[in-house]
C-alpha angles and dihedrals in degrees: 000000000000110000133184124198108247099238084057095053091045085045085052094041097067083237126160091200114215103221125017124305115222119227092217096066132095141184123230098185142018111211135163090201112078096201081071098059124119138165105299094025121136109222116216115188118217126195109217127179096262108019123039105217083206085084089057098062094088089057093045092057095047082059087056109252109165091221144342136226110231139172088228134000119286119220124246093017128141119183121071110288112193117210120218130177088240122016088203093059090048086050090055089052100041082061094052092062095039101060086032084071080076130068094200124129114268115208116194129197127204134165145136089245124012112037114132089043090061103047096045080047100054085037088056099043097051092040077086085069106023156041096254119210102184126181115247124241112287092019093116121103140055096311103030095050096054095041081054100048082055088055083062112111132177088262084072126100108171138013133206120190133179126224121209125172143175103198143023110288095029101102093038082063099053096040090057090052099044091033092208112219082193119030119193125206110181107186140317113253135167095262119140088002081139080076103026095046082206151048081228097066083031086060088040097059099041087060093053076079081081089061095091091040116102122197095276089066144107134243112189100190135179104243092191084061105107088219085056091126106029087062092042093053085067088051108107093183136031130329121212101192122212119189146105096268110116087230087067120119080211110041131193122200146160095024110188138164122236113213096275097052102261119142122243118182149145116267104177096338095314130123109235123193118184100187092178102052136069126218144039097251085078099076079062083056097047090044080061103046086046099067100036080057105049081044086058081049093248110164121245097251095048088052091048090045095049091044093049084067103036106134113202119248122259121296084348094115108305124156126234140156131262117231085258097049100258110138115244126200108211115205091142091140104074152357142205128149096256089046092047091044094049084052088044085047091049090047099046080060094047092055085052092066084059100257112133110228137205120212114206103184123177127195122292107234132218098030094127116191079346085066108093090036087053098050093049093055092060088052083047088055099046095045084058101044087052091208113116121093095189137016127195122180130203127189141035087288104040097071080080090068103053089043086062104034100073098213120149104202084064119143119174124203132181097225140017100249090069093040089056095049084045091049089042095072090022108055109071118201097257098065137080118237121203118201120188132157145115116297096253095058081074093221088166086075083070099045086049093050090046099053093038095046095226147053 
């Protein structure tokens, strides 16, 4: 259990405490949520748009918090209440002191596309050596990071977060709370380039994930990135380099597809089956879990074995059947054009091996005035792989797609609940679907529909 005495958290805090703070008194655990306190526990309240976390503080003390960390004093409260200027910056730092109480190795991860792969990737591969504490999904911005690095204990021996953002000044925020000893960047994509205007600014707020690494740290970096340099030159300690570029420390050849979709490759010389995945941008994963692992000193046959039985994340591109027998590719979380074009890319092989596919493609949100360009150019792509038997299109957007690629099986639908009634009768039990949009499209509306055979 790791404990802090109560003085240090208000110090840390930030917190001006309105009565007197015992120094006898210590906190066990830090939490937002006051149907998770217990005896010992620190209370943060947290204003949100629609609950105040300040009217849970009464509760919060009934369930026996110590204190609580608040934006101003609540009424007919007893026990110390320390008052910040923002409850969510306390909570940042709250989680600096907590996981500084270990002196355990942080891995971040970071990317335009990729990211949550990666990480569950690197978490499973070192599982083989260490205790992992690994951050959820969508615990990965101002307010997830720090809620993770409280999750932290002294059973843990490594931990591996992910970053997302979506401005300048967001990652340098995280990286000084979580204080990475190894930082990740996958790629530079186009994500988020609504806010960003550039891949420039894009490039530039990936590497403020080198603002919490010190000298004696580690940059693992894409060399076949074309903002390979731009984000090294941010690095202030050593970079380990993954690619296919014959120059990588960790390099990737001979990427090919089984039948079924799974990648087999060459990583150092080595073959490399991953009979549970889908895609060839996994190979780019598994460059990147293998050196954070030989950097934990993890030998050669444990980091075959563990990637051997990776499973994909949810909804991340994981394969699964339709009611009818036909394969389906489900990458329904998100979307981005390098992430799109990789799945494109997976497919066009696929239809080499003389199975007929189906694309069901849904917008790609948060594009901004990038959006219509971006969509084009993935009907651009698909009208030149010449491997899609039949496209269908959901969303305002998408309709791009369709314009550009050229295909004449195309249907376009508004929204995903059509398009399943439509691929219900459409899909037969010979083919490979491949289902890929932004969350909110809700494209998994369509992969329910498929494996269950009806709406």
């Amino acid at each position: 259990m790791i404990t802090i005495p109560l003085f240090e958290a208000c110090v840390a805090a930030g917190g001006r405490p309105n009565k007197p703070v015992s120094p006898l008194d210590y906190v066990t655990k830090v939490t937002q949520y006051s149907k998770d306190v217990e005896p010992g526990s620190l209370f943060v309240a947290l204003r949100g748009n629609r609950v105040d976390g300040h009217s849970f503080v009464p509760e919060a003390e009934k369930l026996g918090a110590v204190a609580a960390v608040v934006e101003y004093v609540v009424g007919d409260v007893n026990i110390p209440q320390f008052v910040v200027p923002s409850t969510v910056e306390a909570l940042g730092e709250l989680g600096r002191i907590w996981s500084g109480r270990l002196n355990i190795p942080v891995i971040a991860v970071t990317g335009s596309v990729g990211k949550t792969s990666t990480k569950e990737l690197i978490a499973h591969t070192l599982e083989s050596k260490f205790n992992m504490h690994k951050s959820r999904k969508n615990y990965n911005n101002q307010l997830g990071v720090p809620i993770e690095l409280m999750r932290l204990d002294r059973k843990h021996d490594c931990s591996v977060v992910e970053f997302g953002m979506r401005d300048l000044n967001q990652i340098n925020y995280l990286s000084r709370i979580a204080r990475p000893s190894i930082a990740v960047i996958t790629n530079v994509g186009v994500s988020h380039i609504n806010v960003l205007k550039t891949r420039e600014n894009i490039a530039r707020a990936k590497a403020e994930i080198f603002e919490g690494v010190d000298s004696e740290g580690v940059a693992i970096l894409n060399c076949d990135d074309d903002f390979f340099d731009f984000v090294k030159g941010y690095a202030n300690c050593r970079v380990i380099t993954f690619g296919e570029n014959e120059k990588a420390d960790i390099r990737i050849s001979d990427i090919r597809l089984s039948k079924d979709a799974n990648p087999i490759f060459t990583l150092n010389g080595r073959e490399i089956t991953m009979s549970s995945c889908v895609g060839k941008y996994h190979a780019y994963n598994a460059a990147i879990a293998f050196a954070v692992a030989t950097e934990m000193r993890i030998d050669m046959e444990s980091i075959l074995e563990r990637f051997s039985t990776f499973v994909t994340p949810e909804r991340r591109g994981v394969f699964s059947y339709a009611k009818n027998g036909a394969l389906l590719l489900d990458s329904t979380y998100s979307a981005a054009p390098d992430s799109i074009k990789a799945s494109l890319y997976t497919l066009s092989e696929l239809s080499k091996k003389g199975r007929r596919t189906v694309a069901v493609i849904g917008d790609m949100l948060e594009l901004g005035s990038h959006s219509e360009e971006a969509h084009r150019h993935i009907g651009k792509v698909i009208s030149g792989l010449k491997g899609v038997d039949l496209l269908v299109t959901v969303g305002k957007y998408a309709e791009f797609i369709g314009k550009e690629s050229g295909i004449k099986g195309w249907r376009h639908f508004e929204s995903s609940a059509p398009a399943a009634e439509y691929l219900l009768q459409a899909v037969k039990g010979d083919e490979i679907v491949l289902l890929q949009g932004s969350n909110n499209v809700s494209l998994d509306i369509v992969v329910n529909a498929l494996e269950k055979g009806e709406m």
